[in-house]
C-alpha positions in Angstrom: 45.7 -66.9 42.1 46.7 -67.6 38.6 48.9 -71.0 37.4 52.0 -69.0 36.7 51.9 -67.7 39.5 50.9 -71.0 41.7 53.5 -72.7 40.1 56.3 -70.6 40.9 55.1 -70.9 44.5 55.2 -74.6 44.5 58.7 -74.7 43.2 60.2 -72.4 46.1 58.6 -74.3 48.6 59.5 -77.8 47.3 63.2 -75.9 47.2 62.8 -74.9 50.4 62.1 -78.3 52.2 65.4 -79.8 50.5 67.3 -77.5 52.0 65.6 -77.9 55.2 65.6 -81.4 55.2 69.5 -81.7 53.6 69.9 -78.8 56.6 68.4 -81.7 59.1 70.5 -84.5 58.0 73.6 -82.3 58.4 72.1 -81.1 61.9 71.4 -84.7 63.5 73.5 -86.8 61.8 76.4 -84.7 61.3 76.8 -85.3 57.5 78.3 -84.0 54.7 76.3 -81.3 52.5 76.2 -83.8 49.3 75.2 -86.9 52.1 72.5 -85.3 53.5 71.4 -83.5 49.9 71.3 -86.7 48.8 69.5 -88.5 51.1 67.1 -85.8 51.0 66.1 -86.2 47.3 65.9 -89.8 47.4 63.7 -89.7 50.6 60.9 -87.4 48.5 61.3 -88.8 45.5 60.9 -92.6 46.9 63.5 -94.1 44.6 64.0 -96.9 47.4 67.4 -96.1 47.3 69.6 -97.6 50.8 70.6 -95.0 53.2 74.0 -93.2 53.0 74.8 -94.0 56.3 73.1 -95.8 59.2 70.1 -93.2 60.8 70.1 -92.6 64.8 67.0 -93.4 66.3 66.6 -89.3 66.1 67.4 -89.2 62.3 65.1 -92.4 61.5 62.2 -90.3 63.7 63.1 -87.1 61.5 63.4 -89.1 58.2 59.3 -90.5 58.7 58.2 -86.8 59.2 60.2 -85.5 56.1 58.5 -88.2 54.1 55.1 -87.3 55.6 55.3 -83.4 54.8 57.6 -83.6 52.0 57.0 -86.3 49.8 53.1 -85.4 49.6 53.5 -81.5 48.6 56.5 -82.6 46.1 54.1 -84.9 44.5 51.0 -81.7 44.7 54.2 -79.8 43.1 54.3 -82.5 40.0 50.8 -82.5 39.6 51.0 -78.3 39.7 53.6 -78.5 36.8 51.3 -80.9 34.8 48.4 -78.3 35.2 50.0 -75.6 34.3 51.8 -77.3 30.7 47.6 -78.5 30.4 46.2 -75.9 30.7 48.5 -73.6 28.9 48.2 -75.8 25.9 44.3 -75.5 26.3 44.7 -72.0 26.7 46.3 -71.4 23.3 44.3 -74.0 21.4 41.0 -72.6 22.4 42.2 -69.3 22.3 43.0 -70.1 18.1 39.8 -71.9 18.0 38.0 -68.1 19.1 39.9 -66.5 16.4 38.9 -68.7 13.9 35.3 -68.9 14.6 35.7 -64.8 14.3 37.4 -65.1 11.3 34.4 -67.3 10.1 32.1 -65.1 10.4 33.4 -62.1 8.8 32.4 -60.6 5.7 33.5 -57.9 3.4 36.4 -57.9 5.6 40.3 -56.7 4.8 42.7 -58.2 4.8 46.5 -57.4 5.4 49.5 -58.9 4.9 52.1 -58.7 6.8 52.4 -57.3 10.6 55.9 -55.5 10.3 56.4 -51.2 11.0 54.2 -50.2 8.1 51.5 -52.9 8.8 50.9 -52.6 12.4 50.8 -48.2 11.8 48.4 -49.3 9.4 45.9 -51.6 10.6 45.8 -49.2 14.4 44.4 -46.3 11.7 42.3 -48.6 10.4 41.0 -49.5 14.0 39.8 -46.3 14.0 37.1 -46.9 12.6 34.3 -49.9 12.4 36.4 -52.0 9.8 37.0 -55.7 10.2 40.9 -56.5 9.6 42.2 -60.0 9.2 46.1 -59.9 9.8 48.4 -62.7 8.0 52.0 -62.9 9.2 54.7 -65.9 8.8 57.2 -64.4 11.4 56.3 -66.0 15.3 58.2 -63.5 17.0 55.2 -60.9 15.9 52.3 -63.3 17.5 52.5 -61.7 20.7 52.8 -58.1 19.6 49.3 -59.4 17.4 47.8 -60.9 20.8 48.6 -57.6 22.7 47.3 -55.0 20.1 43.9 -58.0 20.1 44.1 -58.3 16.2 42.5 -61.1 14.1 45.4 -63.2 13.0 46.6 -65.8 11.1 49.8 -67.1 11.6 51.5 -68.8 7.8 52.9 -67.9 4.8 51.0 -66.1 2.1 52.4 -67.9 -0.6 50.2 -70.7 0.6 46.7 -70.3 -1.1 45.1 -72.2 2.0 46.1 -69.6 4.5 44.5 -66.7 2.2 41.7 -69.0 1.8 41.3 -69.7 6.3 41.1 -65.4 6.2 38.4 -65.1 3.9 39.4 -64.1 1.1 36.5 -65.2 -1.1 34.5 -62.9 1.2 36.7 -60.1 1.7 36.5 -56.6 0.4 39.8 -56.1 0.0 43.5 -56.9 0.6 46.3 -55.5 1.6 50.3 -56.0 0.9 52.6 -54.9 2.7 54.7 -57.8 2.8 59.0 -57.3 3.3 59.7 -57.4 -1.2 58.0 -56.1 -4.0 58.7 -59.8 -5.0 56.6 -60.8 -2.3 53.9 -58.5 -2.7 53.7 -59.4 -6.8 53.5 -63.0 -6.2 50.6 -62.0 -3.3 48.9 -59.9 -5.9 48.8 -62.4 -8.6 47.6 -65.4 -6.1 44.8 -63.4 -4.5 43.6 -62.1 -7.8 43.3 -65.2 -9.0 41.4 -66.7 -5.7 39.1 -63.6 -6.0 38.8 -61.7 -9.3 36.6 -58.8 -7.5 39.0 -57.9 -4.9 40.2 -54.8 -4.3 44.0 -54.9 -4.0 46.6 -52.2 -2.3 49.8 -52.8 -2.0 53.4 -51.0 -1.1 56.0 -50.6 -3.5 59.4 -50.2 -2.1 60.9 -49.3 -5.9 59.3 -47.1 -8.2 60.3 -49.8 -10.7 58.1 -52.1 -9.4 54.7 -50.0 -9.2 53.9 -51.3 -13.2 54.6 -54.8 -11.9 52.1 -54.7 -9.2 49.9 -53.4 -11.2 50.0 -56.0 -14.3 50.0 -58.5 -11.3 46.4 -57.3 -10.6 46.7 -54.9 -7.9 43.9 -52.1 -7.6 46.1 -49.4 -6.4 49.7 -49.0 -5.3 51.2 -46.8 -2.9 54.8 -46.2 -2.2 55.3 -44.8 1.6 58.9 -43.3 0.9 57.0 -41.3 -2.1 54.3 -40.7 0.1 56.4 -38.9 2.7 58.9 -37.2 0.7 55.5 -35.7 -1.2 54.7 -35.0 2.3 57.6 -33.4 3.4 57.9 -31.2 0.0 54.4 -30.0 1.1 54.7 -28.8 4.3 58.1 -26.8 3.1 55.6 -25.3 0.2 52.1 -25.1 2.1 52.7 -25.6 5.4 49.3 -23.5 6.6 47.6 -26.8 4.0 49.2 -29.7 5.5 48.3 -28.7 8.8 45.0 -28.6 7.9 44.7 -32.0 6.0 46.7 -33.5 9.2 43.9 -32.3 11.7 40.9 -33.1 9.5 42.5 -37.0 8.8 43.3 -37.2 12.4 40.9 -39.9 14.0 42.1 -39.3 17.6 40.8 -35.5 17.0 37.0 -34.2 18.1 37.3 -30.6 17.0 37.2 -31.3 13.2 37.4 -34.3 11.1 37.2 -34.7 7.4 35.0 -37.7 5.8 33.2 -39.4 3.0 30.1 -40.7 3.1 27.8 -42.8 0.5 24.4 -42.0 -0.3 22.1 -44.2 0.3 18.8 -45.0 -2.1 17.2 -45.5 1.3 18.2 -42.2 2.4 16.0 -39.4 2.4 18.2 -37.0 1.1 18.9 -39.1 -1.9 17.9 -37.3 -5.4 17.4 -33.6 -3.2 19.3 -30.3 -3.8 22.4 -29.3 -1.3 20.0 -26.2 -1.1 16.9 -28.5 0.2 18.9 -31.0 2.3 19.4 -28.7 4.9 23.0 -30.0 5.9 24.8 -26.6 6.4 21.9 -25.2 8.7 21.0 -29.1 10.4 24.7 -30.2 11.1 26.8 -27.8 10.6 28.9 -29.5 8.0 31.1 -28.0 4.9 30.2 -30.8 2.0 33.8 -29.6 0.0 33.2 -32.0 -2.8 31.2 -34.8 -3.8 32.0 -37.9 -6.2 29.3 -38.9 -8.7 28.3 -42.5 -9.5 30.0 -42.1 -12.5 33.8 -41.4 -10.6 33.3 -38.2 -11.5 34.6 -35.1 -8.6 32.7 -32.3 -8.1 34.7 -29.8 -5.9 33.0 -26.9 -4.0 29.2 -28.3 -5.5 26.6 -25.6 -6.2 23.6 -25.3 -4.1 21.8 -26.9 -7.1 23.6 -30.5 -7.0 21.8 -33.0 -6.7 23.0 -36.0 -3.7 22.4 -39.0 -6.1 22.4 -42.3 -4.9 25.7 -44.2 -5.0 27.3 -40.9 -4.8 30.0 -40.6 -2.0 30.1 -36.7 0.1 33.0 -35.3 1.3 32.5 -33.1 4.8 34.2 -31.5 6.8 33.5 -30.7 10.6 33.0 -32.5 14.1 32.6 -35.9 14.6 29.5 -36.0 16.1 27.6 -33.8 13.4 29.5 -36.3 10.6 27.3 -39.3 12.2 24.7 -37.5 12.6 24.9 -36.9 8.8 26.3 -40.7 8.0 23.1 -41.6 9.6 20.9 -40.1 7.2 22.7 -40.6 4.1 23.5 -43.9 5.1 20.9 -45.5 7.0 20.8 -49.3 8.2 
């Protein structure tokens, strides 16, 4: 039995034996509700109060056994109540102190600021796959949405340099804004670029006006989502037979056929051999549709002659399982 759930019990039984003993009082002595209410509490409680009224020899025999079965559960009930307050507080403290031993530990981590509509669809996507997210949000009413969806969190301000320093920043791979402003998200930018000058930085513009700000704040790359969908939108109207496509090959949630990018490896076999050597049509099944050189360079629809140089990233398409299979070669641990 858990200590909510204990607790509540205790209260309706201590309840219950007032009103049976205020029901008592009324029964032998013939008082009044309030009378025998009051001499009830005072009874289990053991103020020392004097009696309302003068006790029968009945009501003095009845007032020994209420003291005998009530007083001793009321005080079990007290020391209920101060168990459950304890150990809730325990509870949440060590439960913070877990988080922050995970949050510790990571490396090359991202992190992303702020847990609102855009920030929550985000970090689920990123769930997908095996990516460490560190979530910072200053609103309290969003803690237990964090606790239920079991994301790494850190509850503050991000114009505070301390709470970007508690999430890692000096040993993240990247951040992300998607705070409520642009104003926001520019003085984010410029205080996490300056923490870590390495960092790759995304964040969401809500005005096109503000993109050239983020970016001459330091940001890596910015992305408006009301550009993004009405893009989207325009496409499906245009190429509709397209966009379905790209929607079921970024679909996580979908086994048939996935699209993904993968790095080469200078541990990888394959690394420095021919698309027409490597064997990856015939081995795994895979369409590699483009692949993007060391140089940032894109290569769409490469020849059988290309070379997979290390540091190179492949684009596939196909199933899941033959895209590990693949990840595992180009990319071995």
């Amino acid at each position: 039995m858990d200590s909510a759930r204990h607790l509540i019990i205790s209260v309706l039984i201590t309840l219950a034996i007032i009103l049976c003993g205020s029901w008592g009082f009324m029964a032998i002595e013939g008082w009044s509700f309030l009378d025998a209410l009051y001499m009830t509490v005072i009874t289990l409680t053991t103020v020392g109060f004097g009696e309302v009224h003068q006790l029968s020899h009945i009501g003095q025999m009845y007032t020994i056994l209420l003291i005998f079965v009530g007083v001793g559960f009321l005080g079990y009930a007290g020391a209920t109540l101060i168990r459950y307050m304890i150990e809730g507080r325990i509870r949440i403290i060590l439960g913070r102190r877990r988080l922050d031993k995970k949050i510790t530990r990571l490396k090359n981590h991202y992190i992303v600021c702020g847990y609102g509509r855009i920030g929550r669809v985000l970090c689920m996507n990123l769930h997908q796959k095996p990516i460490d997210i560190v979530v910072i949000e200053k609103s309290p009413d969003l803690i237990p949405v964090m606790e239920e969806d079991k994301i790494l969190y850190l509850s503050g301000d991000t114009a505070d340099e301390a709470i970007l320093l508690s999430a890692g920043i000096e040993r993240a791979k990247g951040l992300i804004a998607v705070l409520g402003t642009d104003v926001d998200n520019v003085f984010l930018v410029l205080t996490a670029r300056q923490l870590n000058p390495k960092l790759f930085i995304m964040a969401r513009a809500i005005y096109k006006e503000s993109k050239a700000k983020l970016l001459a704040a330091g940001a890596s790359a910015v992305e408006s989502p009301y550009e993004v969908g009405a893009v989207s939108m325009a496409h499906r109207i245009i190429r509709p037979t397209v966009t379905s496509f790209l929607e079921l090959a970024l679909t996580y949630d979908r086994k048939d056929i996935q699209m993904e990018e993968i790095p080469i490896s200078p541990l990888s076999a394959l690394a420095n051999v021919m698309l027409k050597n490597s064997g990856i049509r015939q081995e795994f099944n895979l369409i590699i549709i483009a692949i993007k050189q060391v140089d940032g360079t894109m290569i769409f629809n490469p020849s059988f002659e290309t070379r997979l140089e290390p540091g190179a990233t492949v684009i596939a398409v196909g199933q899941e399982q033959d895209l590990q299979k693949l990840e595992k070669v180009l990319c071995p641990v």
